[in-house]
N, C-alpha and C positions, 0 to 999 in steps of 0.2 A: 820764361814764357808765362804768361800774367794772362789771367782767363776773367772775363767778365762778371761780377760779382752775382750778375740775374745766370748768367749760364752755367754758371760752378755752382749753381744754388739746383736750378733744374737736373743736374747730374746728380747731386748726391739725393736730393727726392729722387731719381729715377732707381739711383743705387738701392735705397729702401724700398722700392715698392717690387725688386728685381727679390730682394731678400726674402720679401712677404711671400711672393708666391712660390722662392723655391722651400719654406718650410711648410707651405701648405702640399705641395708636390711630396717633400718627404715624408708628411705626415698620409697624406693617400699612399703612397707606398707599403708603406708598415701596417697601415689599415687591410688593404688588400691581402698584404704577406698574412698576417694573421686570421683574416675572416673567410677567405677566400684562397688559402694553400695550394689548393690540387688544382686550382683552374689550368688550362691550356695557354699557355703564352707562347709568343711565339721567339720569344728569348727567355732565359730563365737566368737572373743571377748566383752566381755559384756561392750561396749563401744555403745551407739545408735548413736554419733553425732562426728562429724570429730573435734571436738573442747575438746570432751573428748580425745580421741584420742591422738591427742597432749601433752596434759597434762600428762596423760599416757606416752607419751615417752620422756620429757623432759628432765627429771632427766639424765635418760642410755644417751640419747645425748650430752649432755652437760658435762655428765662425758669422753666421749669419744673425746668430742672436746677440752677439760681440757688436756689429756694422747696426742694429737697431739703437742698441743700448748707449752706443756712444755718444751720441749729441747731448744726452742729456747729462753727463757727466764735462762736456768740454765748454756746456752751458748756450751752448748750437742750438735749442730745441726749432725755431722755427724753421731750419732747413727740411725736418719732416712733416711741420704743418705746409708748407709751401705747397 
């Protein structure tokens, strides 16, 4: 299956910009978990302590900082300027 060079190109720009905002999403999380503890949520993750927390999202961040970092190492870089 052979995908069009312009539409494989919009996919992985769209992959990047999917990755940008779920590290801005985990970074508001951790924000909130730490500045903002005792608020009323209407879920609460079974996480007590801002260090579980962390650990908890490291993995997703890391793989997400991995899917940025790649082009520029495969020499791909303008599939994120696209």
């Amino acid at each position: 299956l052979s995908l069009s060079s312009s539409f494989q190109s919009i996919i992985q720009m769209l992959n990047g910009v999917y990755c940008v905002a779920q590290v801005i999403e985990f970074s508001a999380f951790l924000h909130l978990r730490r500045k903002h503890n005792d608020l009323e949520r209407p879920f609460r993750v079974p996480c007590s302590s801002f260090a579980a927390c962390c650990f908890l999202l490291f993995m997703p961040f890391a793989f997400c900082i991995v899917l940025l970092v790649m082009p520029f190492f495969s020499g791909d870089v303008l599939q994120i300027a696209s």
